[in-house]
N, C-alpha and C positions, 0 to 999 in steps of 0.2 A: 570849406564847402558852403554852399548857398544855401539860404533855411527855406526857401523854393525856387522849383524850377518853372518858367513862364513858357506856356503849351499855347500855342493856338492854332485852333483847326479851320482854314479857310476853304468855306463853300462859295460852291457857282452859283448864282441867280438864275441863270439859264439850266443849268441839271441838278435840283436839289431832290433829287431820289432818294441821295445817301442820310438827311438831314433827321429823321424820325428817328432812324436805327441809329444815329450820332447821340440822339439828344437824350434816348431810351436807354445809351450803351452805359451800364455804373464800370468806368477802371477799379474804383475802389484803392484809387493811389492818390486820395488827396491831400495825405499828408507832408508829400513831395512834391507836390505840383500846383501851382495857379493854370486852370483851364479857363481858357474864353472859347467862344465859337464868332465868326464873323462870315459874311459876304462883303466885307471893303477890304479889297489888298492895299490900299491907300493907309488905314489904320492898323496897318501892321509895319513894326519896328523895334528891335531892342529886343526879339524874345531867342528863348533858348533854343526851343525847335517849333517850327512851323510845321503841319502834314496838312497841301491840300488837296481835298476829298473831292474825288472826278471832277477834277477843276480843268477848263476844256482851252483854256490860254494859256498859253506858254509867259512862264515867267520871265520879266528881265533882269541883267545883271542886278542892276540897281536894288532889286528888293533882294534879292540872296545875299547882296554884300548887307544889306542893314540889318540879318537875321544869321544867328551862331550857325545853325541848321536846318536845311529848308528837308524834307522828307518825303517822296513819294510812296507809296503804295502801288507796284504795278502788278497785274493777276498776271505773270508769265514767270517764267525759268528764264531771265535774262539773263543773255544778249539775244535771245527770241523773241520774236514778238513786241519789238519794238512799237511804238507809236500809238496809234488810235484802237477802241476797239479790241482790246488782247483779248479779253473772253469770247466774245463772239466768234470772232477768227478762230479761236481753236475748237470751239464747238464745230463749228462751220466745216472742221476738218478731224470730227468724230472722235474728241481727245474728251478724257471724262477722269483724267489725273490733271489738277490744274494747280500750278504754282502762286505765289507771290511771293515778288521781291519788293522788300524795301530798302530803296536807296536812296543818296544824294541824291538835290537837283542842283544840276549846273547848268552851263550856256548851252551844252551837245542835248539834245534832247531823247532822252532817257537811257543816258551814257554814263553816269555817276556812279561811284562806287558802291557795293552792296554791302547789307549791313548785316541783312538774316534774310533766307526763305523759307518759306514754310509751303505746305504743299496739304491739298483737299479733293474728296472723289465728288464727282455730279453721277446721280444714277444713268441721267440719259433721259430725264421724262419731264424735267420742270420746265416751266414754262418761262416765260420772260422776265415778270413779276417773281417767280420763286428765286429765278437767278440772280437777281438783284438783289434779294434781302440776302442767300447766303453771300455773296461776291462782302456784305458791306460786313456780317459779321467776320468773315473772312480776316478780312482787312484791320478792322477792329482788334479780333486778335494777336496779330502780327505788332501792332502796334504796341497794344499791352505788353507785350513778351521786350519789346525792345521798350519801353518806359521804366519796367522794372527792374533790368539792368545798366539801365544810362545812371549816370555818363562811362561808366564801365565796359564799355563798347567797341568794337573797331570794325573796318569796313575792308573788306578786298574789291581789287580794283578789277571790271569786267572782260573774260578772254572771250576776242571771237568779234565778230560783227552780227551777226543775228541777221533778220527779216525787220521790215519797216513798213508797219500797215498802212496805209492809207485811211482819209477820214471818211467813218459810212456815212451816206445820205439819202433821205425817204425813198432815191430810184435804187436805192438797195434791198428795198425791200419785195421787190418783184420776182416773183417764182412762175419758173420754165412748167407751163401746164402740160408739157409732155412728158413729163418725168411723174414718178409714183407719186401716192402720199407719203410713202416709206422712204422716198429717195429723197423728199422733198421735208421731211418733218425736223431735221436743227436748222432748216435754215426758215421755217416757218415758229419754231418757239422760240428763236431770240428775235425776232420783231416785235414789236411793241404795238399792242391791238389799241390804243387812244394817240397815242405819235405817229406811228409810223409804220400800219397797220400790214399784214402781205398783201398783194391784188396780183392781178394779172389783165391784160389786156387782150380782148377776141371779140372777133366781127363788129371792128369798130368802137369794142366799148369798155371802161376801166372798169374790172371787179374785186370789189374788196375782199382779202377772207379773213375772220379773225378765230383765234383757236382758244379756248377753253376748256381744262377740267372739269369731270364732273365729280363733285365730294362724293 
């Protein structure tokens, strides 16, 4: 047995949301584990399991064959909800029981065998920022639970083909002003009111709208 295991958790440059609630998260397993955190997929090599955190490129072979175990985190019941986006999508479509799976990354993208899921409720009222801090504890835990049993562990391989999201972009965030605010409100609080706020467009003109609780 190894006297530790070599963890590294590779974030995006481009979406580091996840990064505060990574740095703020204690496993409290560091007597088994050497933890690094990085944004260079370049200096990663040789470790025991990789997990990277909403990391928005697709990995290539080359870096899974240099790494024992590459690990996603993805927020669905897969073979569901494949690809971009799983939380939003299933908001999108009034689901408020939300899985993740953790599984292998291989070359099929997010086709790899699973390892654990676990599963969490949304009331139905948070907003874009609340869904991101649970989405990241979420995840967090998931991992925890699979840390403290590795390498004790095994994976089953996934039945089914599922759905394959597509990737959202800020004309995604445009809401039908003919529909309610009631009709219209999951698909107004998972937009992101400083990225890629909701609008709509009439007589000519872009309107933004941004939603906020009030404490």
């Amino acid at each position: 047995m190894k006297n530790k295991y070599k963890v590294t958790f590779l974030l995006d440059k481009k979406n580091l949301w996840f990064e505060n609630t990574l740095r703020n998260y204690n496993f409290k397993l560091n007597s088994k584990y050497l933890f690094r955190i990085t944004k260079n997929p370049n200096s990663i090599k040789n470790q025991d399991i990789v997990f990277p955190l909403s990391y928005t490129k697709i990995l290539d072979e080359n870096f899974l064959e240099k790494n024992e175990l590459v690990l996603i985190a993805h927020p669905s019941k897969l073979p569901n909800e494949k690809g971009f986006s799983p939380l939003q999508y299933q908001i999108l479509k009034n689901k408020t029981k939300i899985y993740i799976s953790l599984l292998q990354a291989i070359k099929k993208v997010d086709a790899g065998p699973i390892f654990m899921q676990n599963s969490f409720k949304l009331r139905g009222d948070e907003l874009s920022n609340e869904i991101r801090n649970i989405q990241g504890i979420q995840v967090l835990k998931i991992i925890k639970k699979f840390l403290i049993k590795y390498p004790n562990v095994k994976s089953k391989k996934q039945k089914g083909n599922g759905n394959f999201n597509k990737k959202r972009s800020p004309k995604d965030s445009e809401i039908n002003i003919n529909k309610t605010i009631k009709q219209l409100f999951n698909h107004m609080r998972i937009n992101d009111n400083d990225l890629y706020p909701s609008f709509f467009h009439y007589r000519k003109h872009k309107f933004i709208l941004k939603i906020f609780k009030k404490k």
